[in-house]
C-alpha positions as CSV (number, residue, x, y, z in Angstrom):
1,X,231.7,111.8,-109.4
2,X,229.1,113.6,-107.9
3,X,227.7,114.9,-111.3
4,X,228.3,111.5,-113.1
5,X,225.6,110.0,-110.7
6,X,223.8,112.9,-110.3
7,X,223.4,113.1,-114.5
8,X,222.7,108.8,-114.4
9,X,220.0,109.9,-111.9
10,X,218.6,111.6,-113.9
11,X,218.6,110.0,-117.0
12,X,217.0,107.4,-114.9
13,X,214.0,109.4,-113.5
14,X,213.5,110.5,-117.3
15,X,212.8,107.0,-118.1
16,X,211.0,106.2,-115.4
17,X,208.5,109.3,-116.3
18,X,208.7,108.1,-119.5
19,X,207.3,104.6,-118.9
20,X,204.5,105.9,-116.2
21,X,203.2,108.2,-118.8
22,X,203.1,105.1,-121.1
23,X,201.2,103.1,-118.6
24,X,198.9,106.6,-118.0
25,X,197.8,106.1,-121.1
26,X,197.1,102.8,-121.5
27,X,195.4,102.6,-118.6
28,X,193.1,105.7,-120.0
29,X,192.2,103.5,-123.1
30,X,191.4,100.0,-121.2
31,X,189.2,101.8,-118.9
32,X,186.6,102.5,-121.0
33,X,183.1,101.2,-119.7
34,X,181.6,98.7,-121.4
35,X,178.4,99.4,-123.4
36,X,175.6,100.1,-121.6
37,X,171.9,97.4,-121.7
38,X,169.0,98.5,-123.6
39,X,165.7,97.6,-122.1
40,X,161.9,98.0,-123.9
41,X,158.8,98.4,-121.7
42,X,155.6,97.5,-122.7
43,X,152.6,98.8,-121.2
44,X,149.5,96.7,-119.9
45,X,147.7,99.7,-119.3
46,X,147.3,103.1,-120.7
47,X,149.9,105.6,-118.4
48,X,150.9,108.9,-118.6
49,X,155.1,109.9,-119.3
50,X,155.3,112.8,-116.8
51,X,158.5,115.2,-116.5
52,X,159.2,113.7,-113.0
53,X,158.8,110.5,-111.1
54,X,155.6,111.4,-109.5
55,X,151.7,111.5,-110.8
56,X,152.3,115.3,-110.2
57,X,154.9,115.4,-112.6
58,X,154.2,117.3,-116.3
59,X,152.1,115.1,-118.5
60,X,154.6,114.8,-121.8
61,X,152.8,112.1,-123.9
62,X,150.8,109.0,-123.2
63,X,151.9,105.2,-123.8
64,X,148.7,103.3,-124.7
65,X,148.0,99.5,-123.4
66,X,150.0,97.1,-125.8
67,X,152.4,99.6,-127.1
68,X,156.1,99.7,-126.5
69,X,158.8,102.4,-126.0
70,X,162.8,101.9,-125.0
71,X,163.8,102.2,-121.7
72,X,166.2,102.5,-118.9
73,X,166.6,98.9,-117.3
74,X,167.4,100.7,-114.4
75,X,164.4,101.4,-111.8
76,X,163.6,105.0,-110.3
77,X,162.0,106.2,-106.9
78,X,159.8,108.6,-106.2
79,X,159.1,109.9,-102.8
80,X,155.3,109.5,-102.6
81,X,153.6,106.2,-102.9
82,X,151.2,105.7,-105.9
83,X,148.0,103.2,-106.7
84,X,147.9,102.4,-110.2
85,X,147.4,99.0,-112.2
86,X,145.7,97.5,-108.5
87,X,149.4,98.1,-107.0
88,X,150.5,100.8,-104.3
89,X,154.3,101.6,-105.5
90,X,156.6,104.5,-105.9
91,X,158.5,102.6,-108.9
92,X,159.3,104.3,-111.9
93,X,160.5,103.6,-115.6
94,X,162.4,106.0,-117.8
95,X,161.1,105.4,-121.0
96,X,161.6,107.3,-124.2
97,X,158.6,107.3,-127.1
98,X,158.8,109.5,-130.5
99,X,161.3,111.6,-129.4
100,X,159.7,112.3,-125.7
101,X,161.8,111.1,-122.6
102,X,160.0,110.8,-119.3
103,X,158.8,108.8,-116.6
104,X,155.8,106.1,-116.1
105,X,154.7,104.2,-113.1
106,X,156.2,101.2,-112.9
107,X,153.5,98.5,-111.9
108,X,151.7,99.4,-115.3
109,X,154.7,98.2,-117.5
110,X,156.2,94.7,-118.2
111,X,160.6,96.1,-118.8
112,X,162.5,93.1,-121.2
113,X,166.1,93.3,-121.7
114,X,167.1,93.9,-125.9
């Protein structure tokens, strides 16, 4: 009798494996984030996109007044204060222009959701 059970247990413990490796995978496939925003910022002055968020960062291209390049919605910080466009900030935007990915100062940018 003792095998009996002990062969039902574990015919039961299969199937219970069974089902949570099921629901392991389903869970994998509902998980997925969802897609993430796209913003554009357009600049109201001429700024610099520099390698890091600070004005001593590498200077990697230039976004002129009135021109536009996609970028993060999300906002950066640097850890020194900045004065540019009549603002004292350490805001940042992660833009990306013709291929180039940096950073600008934020208070020289309008950002827009897509």
């Amino acid at each position: 009798m003792g095998l009996r059970t002990g062969a039902r247990t574990g015919r039961i413990l299969g199937a219970s494996a069974a089902a949570a490796v099921a629901l392991v995978g389903t869970s994998v496939v509902a998980a997925t984030p969802a897609a993430a925003a796209s913003c554009t910022a357009k600049a109201l002055e001429t700024v610099i996109i520099r390698s890091t968020t600070s004005t001593g960062g590498t200077a990697l291209a230039q976004l002129n007044k009135g021109e536009s390049a996609s970028a993060s919605c999300t906002m950066y910080y640097g850890t020194t204060s900045y004065e540019k466009c009549g603002i004292v900030s350490k805001r940042w935007v992660k833009v990306t222009r013709s291929g180039v990915t940096g950073y600008v100062v934020g208070t020289c940018v309008t950002i827009t959701e897509n």
